[in-house]
C-alpha positions as CSV (number, residue, x, y, z in Angstrom):
1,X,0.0,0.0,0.0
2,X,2.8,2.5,1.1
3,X,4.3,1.5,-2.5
4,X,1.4,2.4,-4.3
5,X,0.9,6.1,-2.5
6,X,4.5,6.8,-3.2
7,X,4.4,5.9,-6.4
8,X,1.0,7.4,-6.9
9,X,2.7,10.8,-5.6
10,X,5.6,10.6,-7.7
11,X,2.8,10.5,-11.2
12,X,1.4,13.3,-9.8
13,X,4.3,15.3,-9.6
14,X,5.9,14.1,-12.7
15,X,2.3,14.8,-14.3
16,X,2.7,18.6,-12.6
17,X,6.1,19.6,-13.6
18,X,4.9,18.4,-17.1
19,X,1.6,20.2,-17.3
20,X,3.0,23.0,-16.0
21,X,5.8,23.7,-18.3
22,X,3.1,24.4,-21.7
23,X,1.9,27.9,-19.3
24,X,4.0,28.3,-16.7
25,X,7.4,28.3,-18.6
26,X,6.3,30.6,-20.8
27,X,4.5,33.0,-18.5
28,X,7.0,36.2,-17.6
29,X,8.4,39.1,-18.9
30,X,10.8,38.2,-21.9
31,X,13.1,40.5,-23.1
32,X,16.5,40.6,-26.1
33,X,19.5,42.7,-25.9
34,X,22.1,44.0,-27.9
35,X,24.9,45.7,-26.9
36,X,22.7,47.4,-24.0
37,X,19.7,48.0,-26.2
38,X,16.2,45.6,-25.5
39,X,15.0,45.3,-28.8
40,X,13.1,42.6,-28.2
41,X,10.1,42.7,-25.0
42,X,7.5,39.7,-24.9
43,X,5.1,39.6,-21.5
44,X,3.0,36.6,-21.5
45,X,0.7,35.6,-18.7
46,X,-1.8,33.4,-17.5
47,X,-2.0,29.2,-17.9
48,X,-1.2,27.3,-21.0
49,X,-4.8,27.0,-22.2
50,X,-5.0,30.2,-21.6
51,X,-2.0,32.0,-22.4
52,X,-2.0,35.9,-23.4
53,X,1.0,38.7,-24.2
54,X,2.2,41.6,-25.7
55,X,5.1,42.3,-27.5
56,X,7.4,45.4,-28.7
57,X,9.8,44.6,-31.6
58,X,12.7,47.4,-32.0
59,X,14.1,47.3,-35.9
60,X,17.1,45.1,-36.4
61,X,19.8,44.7,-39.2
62,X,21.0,41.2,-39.5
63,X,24.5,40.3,-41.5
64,X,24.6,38.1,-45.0
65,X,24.3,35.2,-41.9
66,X,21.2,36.4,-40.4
67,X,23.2,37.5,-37.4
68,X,21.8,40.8,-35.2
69,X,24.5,43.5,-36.1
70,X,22.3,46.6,-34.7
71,X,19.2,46.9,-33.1
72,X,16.9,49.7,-32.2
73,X,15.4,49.9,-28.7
74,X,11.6,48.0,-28.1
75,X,8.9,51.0,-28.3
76,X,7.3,51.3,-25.3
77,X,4.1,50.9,-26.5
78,X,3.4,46.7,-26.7
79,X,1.4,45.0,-29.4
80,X,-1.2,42.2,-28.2
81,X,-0.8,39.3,-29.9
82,X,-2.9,36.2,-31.1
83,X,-3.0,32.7,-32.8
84,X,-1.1,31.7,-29.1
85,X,-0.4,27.8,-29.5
86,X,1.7,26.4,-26.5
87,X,2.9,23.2,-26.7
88,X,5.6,21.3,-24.4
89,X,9.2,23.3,-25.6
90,X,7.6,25.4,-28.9
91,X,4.6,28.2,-28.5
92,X,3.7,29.6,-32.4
93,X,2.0,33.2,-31.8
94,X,0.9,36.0,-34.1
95,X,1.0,39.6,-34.0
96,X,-0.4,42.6,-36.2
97,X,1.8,44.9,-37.6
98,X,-0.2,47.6,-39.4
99,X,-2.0,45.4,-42.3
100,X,0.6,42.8,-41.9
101,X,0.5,40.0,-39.6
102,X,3.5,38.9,-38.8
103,X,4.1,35.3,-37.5
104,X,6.6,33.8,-34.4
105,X,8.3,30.6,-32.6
106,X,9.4,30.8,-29.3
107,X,11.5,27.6,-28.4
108,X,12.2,27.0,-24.6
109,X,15.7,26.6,-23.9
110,X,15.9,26.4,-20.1
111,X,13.7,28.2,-17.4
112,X,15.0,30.7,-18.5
113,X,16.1,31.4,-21.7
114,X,14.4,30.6,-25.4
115,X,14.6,31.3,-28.6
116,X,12.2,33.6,-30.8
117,X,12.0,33.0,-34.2
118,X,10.8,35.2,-37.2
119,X,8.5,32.7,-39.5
120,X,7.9,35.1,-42.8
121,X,5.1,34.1,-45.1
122,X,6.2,33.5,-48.6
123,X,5.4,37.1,-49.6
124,X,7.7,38.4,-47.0
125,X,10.6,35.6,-48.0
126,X,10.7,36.8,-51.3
127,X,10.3,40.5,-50.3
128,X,13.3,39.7,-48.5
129,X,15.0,38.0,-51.1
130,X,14.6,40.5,-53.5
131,X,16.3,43.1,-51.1
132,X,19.1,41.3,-50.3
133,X,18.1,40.5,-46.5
134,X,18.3,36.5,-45.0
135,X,15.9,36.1,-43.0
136,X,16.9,36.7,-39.0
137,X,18.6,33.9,-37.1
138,X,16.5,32.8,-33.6
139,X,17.1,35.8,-31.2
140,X,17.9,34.8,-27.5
141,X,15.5,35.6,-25.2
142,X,16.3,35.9,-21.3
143,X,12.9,35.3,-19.0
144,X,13.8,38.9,-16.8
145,X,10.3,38.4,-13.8
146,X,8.0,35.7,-13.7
């Protein structure tokens, strides 16, 4: 009997740390830095079925690698996003950007620290193509407040 409690206890916590990683990993104040400048600011809150944000995107330029090489600072001002689809180590999210939606990855790493990746639409690949620009390598994300 004592067994089957312990082991009964240890399912539930393994079952917990599990479930809780979707949401809770995720939930906090995100933020990317270059040289001193946050270009990057993601705040996302609440549990993994239910997970909501904002996020401020400063303008980067990227070398022939994809490589941040300057950064403008965040705006202050934080744009909600949408489409939010956690799953275990991966959450895909959307955000507006004027009449442009513009789509993302973010790929945990460790508690924290993740990646966020820029997933342009084929219009925007070729756009970028055309100008010369790869597209942006994953930028590394540090989890600043839960």
């Amino acid at each position: 009997m004592t067994v089957t409690l312990v082991a009964v206890a240890f399912a539930l916590t393994i079952g917990q740390a599990t479930g809780n990683q979707g949401g809770q990993s995720y939930a906090g104040t995100w933020i990317a830095d270059f040289t001193g400048t946050t270009y990057v600011r993601l705040e996302l809150e609440g549990p993994a079925a239910m997970l909501n944000g904002r996020i401020a995107l400063g303008n980067i330029e990227v070398d022939k690698q994809g490589e941040v090489i300057k950064a403008e600072p965040a705006p202050r001002q934080l744009t909600p996003i949408f489409d939010v689809a956690p799953r275990t180590t991966t959450m895909a999210f959307s955000r507006k950007d004027g009449r442009d939606t513009d789509h993302f990855e973010m790929r945990l790493l460790g508690n924290d620290t993740a990646e966020l990746l820029f997933i342009p639409s084929e219009a925007d690949r070729k756009e970028l193509v055309a100008s010369g620009i790869p597209v942006p390598k994953p930028i590394l994300l540090k989890k600043v407040s839960r």
